[in-house]
N, C-alpha and C positions, 0 to 999 in steps of 0.2 A: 465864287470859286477862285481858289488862288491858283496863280500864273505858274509851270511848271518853270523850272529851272532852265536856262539858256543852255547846259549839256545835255537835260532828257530832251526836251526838243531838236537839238543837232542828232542824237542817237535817234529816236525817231524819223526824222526825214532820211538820215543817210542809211538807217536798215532796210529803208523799203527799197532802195537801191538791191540790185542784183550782185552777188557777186563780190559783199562788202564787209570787211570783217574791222573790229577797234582792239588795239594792243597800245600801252603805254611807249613812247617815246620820246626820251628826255625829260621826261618825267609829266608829260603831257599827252592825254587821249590824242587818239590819232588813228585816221582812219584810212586804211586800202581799198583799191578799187583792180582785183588782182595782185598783182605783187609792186605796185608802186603806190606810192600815200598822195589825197588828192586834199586833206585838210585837217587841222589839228585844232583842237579848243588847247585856252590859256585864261588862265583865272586871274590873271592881272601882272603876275609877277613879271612880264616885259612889256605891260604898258600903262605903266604908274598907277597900279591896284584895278586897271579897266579890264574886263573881259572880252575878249574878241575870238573869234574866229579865223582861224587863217587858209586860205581855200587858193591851190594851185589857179592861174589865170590864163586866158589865149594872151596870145602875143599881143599888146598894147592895152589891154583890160583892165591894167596895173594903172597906168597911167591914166586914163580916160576917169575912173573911178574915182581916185585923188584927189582929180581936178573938180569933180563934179559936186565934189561934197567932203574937203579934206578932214571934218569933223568926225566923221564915220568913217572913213577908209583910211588906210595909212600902207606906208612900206615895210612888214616886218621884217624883223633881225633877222639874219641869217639865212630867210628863206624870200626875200624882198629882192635880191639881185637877180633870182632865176625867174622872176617875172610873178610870185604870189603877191596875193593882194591880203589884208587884216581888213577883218570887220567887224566895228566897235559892237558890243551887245549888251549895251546899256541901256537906261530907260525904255521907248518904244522901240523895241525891233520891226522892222518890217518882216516878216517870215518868209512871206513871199517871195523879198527877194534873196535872202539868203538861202532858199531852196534852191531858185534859179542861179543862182551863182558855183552851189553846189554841184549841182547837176553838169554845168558847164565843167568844172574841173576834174569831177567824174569820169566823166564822156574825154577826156583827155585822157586819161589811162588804162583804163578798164578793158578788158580781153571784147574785142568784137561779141562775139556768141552774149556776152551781159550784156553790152548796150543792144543788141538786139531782142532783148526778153522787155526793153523797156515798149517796144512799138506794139 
């Protein structure tokens, strides 16, 4: 069975989220979690043809990440100063963790009343 594509999978995980809608921005999927964006997919065009994911982080997440595995993680353009993290989604993804990463940046936005439909 072939591997879905690394955007059905992001749409998947992040629709089972409450409270979560996907509008293009800057010319890139991008997804709310109420009215603030917690992550956006990029099909390579800002990181030399690679796909990544870019998912708002807690304070220092950015960096712990980097360090842990700067192959996978990076600081993206533009949205890497306010503390987002990139993750590469090439070859073997871990899903898992980019669920949980998701989740994390989610849970950073999203109206109480949604993070509360997740318990």
């Amino acid at each position: 069975m072939p591997r879905k594509p690394p955007l059905d999978k992001l749409r998947e995980i992040i629709e089972a989220l409450p409270e979560t809608h996907e509008k293009l921005s800057h010319g890139a999927p991008t997804w709310w979690g109420g009215k603030k964006t917690f992550a956006c997919y990029h099909d390579g065009s800002y990181d030399d043809g690679k796909r990544a994911v870019w998912i708002k982080a807690p304070e220092g997440a950015q960096e712990d990440l980097i360090e842990s595995d700067p192959a996978k993680f990076y600081r993206p353009k533009y949205l890497g100063p306010s503390g987002w993290v990139a993750m590469r989604l090439e070859g073997k993804v871990d899903w898992a963790e980019v669920e949980f990463l998701l989740l994390q940046g989610y849970k950073m936005v999203a109206p109480k009343r949604a993070i509360a439909q997740l318990e």
